[in-house]
C-alpha positions in Angstrom: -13.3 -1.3 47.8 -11.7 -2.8 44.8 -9.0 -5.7 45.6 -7.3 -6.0 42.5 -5.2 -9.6 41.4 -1.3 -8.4 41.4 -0.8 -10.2 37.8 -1.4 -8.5 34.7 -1.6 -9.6 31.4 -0.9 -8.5 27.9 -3.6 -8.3 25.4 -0.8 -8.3 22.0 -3.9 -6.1 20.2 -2.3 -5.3 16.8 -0.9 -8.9 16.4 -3.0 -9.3 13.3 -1.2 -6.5 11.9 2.6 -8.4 12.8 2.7 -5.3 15.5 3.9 -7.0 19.2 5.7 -4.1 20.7 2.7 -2.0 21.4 0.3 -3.9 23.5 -2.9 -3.5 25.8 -2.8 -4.1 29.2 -5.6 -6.2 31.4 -5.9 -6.4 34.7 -8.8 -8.2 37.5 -10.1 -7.2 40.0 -13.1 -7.6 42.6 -15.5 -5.3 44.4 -18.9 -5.3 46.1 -21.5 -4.9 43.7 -23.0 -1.6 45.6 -19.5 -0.5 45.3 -18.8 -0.4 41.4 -18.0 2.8 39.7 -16.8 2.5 35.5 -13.9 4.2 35.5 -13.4 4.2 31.6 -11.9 7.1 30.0 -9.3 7.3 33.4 -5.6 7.2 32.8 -3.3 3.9 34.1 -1.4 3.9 37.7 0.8 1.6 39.3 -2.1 0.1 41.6 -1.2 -1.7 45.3 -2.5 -5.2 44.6 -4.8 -6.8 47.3 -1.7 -8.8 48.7 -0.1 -5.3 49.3 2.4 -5.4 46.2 2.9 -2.9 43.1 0.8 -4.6 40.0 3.8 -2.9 38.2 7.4 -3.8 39.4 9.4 -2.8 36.4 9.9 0.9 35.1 9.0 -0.4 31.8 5.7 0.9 31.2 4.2 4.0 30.1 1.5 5.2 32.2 1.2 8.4 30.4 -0.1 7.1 27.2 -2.9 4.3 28.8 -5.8 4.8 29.3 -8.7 2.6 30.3 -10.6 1.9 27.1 -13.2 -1.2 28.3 -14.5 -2.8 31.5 -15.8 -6.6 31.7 -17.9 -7.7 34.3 -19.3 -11.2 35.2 -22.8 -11.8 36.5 -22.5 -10.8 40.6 -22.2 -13.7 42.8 -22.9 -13.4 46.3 -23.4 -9.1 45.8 -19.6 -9.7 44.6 -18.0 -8.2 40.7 -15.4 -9.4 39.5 -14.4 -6.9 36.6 -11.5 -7.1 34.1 -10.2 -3.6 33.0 -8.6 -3.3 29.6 -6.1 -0.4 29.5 -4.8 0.8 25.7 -3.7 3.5 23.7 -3.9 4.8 19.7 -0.5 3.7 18.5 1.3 6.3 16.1 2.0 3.1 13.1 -0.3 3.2 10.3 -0.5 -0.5 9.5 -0.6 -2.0 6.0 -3.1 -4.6 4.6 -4.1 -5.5 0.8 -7.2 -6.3 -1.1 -8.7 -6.7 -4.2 -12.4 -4.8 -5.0 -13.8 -3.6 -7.5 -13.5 -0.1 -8.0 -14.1 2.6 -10.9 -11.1 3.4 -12.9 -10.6 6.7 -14.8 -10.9 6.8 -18.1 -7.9 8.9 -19.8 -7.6 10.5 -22.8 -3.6 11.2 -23.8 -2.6 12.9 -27.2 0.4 11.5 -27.1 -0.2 8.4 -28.9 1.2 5.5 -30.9 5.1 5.9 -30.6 7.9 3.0 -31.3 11.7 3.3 -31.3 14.5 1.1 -30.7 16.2 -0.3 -28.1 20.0 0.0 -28.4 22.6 -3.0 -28.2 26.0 -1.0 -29.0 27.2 1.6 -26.6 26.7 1.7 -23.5 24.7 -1.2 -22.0 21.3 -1.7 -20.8 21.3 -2.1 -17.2 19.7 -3.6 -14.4 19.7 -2.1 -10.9 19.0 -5.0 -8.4 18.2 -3.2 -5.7 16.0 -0.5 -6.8 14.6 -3.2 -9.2 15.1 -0.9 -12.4 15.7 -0.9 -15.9 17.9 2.0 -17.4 17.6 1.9 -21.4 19.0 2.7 -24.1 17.4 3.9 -27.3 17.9 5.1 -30.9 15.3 8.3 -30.0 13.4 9.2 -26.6 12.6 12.7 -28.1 8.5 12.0 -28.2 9.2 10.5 -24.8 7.9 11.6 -21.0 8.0 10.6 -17.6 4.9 8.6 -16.8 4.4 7.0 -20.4 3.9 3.7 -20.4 5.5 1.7 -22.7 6.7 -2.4 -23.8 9.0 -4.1 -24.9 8.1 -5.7 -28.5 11.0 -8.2 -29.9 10.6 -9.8 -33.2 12.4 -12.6 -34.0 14.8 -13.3 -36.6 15.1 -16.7 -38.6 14.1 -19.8 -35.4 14.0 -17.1 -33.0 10.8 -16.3 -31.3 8.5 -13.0 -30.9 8.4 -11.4 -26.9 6.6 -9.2 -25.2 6.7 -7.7 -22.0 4.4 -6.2 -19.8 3.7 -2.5 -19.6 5.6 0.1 -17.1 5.8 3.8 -16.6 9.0 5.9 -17.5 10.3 6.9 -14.2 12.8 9.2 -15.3 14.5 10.0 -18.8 17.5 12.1 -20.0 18.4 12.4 -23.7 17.6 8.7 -25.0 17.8 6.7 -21.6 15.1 6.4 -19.6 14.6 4.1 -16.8 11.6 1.9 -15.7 10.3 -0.7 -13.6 12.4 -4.0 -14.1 10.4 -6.4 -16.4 10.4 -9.7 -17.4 9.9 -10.8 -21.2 7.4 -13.6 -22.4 7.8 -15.9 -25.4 4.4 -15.8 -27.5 3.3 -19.1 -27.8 3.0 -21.2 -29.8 6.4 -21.7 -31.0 7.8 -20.2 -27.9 5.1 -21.8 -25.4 4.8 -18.7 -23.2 8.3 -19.3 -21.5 8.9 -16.2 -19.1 12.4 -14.9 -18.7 14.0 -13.6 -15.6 14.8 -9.8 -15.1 18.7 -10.2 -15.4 18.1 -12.5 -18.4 15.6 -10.3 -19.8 18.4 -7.5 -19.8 20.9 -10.0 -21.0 18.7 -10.2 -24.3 18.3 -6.9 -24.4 21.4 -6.2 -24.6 22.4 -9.2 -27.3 25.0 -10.7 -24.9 24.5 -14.3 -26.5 22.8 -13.6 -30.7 22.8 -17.6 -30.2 20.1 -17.7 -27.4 18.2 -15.0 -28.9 18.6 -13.0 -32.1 16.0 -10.5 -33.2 14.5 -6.8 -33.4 14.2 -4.9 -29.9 11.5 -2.3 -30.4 10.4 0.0 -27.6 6.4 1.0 -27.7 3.9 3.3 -26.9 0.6 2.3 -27.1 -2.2 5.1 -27.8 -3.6 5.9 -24.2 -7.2 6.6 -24.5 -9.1 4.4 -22.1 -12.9 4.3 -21.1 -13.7 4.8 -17.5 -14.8 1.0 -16.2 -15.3 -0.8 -13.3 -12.4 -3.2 -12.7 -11.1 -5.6 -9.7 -7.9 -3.8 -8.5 -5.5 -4.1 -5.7 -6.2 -1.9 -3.2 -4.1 -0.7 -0.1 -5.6 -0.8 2.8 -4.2 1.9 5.2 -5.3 1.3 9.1 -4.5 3.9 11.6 -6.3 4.4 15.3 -7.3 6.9 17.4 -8.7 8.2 20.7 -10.9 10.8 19.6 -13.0 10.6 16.5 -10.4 11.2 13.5 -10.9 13.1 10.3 -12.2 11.5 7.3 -10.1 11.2 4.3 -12.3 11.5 1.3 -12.0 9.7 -1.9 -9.9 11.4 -4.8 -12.3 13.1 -7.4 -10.9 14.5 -11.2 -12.3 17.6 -11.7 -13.1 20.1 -15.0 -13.8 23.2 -13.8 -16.7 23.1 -11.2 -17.7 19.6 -12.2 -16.5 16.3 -11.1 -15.6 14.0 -14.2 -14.6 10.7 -14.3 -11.7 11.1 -17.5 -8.6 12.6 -16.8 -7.2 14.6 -20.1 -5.1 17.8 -20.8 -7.7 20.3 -19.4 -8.8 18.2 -16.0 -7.5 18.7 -12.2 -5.1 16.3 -12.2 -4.3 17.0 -16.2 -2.3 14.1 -17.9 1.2 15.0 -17.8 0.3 15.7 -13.8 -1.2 12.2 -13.7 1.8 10.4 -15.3 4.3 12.0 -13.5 2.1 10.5 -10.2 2.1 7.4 -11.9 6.0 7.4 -12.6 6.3 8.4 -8.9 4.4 5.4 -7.8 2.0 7.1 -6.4 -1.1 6.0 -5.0 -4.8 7.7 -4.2 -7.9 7.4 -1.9 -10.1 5.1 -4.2 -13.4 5.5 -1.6 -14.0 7.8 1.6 -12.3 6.4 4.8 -14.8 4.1 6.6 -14.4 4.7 10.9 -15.1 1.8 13.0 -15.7 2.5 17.0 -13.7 -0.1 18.7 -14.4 0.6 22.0 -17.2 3.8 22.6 -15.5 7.2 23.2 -12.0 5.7 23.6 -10.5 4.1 20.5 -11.6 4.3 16.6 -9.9 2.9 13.4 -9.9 4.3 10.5 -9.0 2.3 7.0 -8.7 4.5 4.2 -8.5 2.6 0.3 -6.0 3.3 -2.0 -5.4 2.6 -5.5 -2.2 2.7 -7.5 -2.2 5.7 -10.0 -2.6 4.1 -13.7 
């Protein structure tokens, strides 16, 4: 007969993952050794504790959804077990972690190439949206513009004034001559300017020529050519972590296709084609950089599966 202890405790599971609402549930008991039985794979009850109480005295749990995924037993003493049961569940949050690996990149081959315009100081003003963390600019001509290029800033100094660059970022959306993009910050090239980085609002500020005293100068807009080899090349990754209590489906890795064949350079003829692949990047979008790996966290009762995923670029 099993007398079990009328505590029980909480095993916070997912803590690693800043998770503390959903939670395991442990609880002791004894039995003769003759008398043990694994009970693993059996659903949670509100069990009469030796002393004659509920284990349970709050309506606060649900039984439904726990179900016993372990059992730890300590070496017999005296033809006596004492066993600790460890009761869980697959919660429905697929949790968040980052890395950095090396991965393959695609190559991609875009005809759009070289392309420079300006950016506009009269009219209506450059702006930056603080919340969505966005540029909105405005230009002399956006016509050899599309969503998903990516393109730079490139300022050229007038007189003491120093050359800038910024970073590049996709077009997220364009109409006419505006488009918008990621917020960026400009950097002064050094020497003369030492590599001083500006802030976003102060980066617009220039942009816009609110003070010719601070910084006076030519405010080109650029394309680069976008023809890249396929390389191996550290990357962020994001880790997506989800469980469950059968064995889940694998997510395989995202493959560029031409025709039958797998290829490893996206251009205007391949599944994804180009202008598919830089409307994903304008989107933000991300893709499965390797097939999900499944881990077996406790046998026939709980698995985790992390699945890799790479920015579109």
């Amino acid at each position: 007969m099993k007398k079990y202890a009328e505590f029980f405790e909480k095993v916070f599971y997912f803590a690693e993952y800043g998770d503390y609402a959903n939670y395991f549930i442990q609880l002791g008991y004894v039995c003769d050794e003759w008398d043990f039985v694994s009970r693993v794979g059996e659903p949670l009850r509100n069990i009469t504790a030796q002393n004659g109480r509920q284990i349970f005295k709050t309506p606060d749990i649900d039984f439904d959804k726990y179900t016993l995924l372990s059992e730890t037993i300590e070496k017999p003493a005296n033809g006596v077990l004492s066993v600790k049961e460890l009761y869980g569940f697959a919660p429905s949050t697929t949790y968040t972690r980052y890395t950095a690996e090396p991965i393959q990149v695609f190559g991609l081959s875009d005809p759009s190439g070289f392309y420079t315009t300006t950016i506009n100081t009269t009219g209506a003003p450059n702006e930056y949206d603080v919340v969505l963390d966005r540029f909105t600019l405005h230009l002399a001509d956006a016509g050899s513009l599309n969503v998903g290029d990516l393109v730079e800033c490139s300022l050229k100094g007038v007189g003491t004034f120093y050359d800038a660059y910024s970073p590049s970022v996709p077009i997220i959306s364009k109409s006419g001559n505006v488009i918008t993009t990621p917020a960026f910050s400009i950097t002064f090239l050094p020497p003369e300017g030492s590599g001083m980085i500006e802030s976003k609002q102060d980066t617009i500020n220039i942009l816009n020529a609110l003070n010719p005293l601070y910084w006076n100068g030519v405010r080109n807009l650029l394309r680069r050519a976008a023809t890249r080899k396929p390389r191996m090349e550290i990357t962020n990754l994001r880790n997506e972590i989800a469980f469950f209590q059968s064995p889940p489906p694998l997510d395989m890795r995202f493959a560029v296709s031409l025709g039958n064949d797998e290829t490893d350079t996206i251009t205007a003829e391949t599944t994804p084609s180009v202008d598919v692949w830089k409307q994903r990047i304008a989107n933000g979008e991300y893709y499965n950089a390797q097939d999900s790996e499944i881990e077996v966290v406790f046998p026939n009762a709980l698995y985790k599966r992390t699945t890799k995923r790479a920015a579109c670029r």
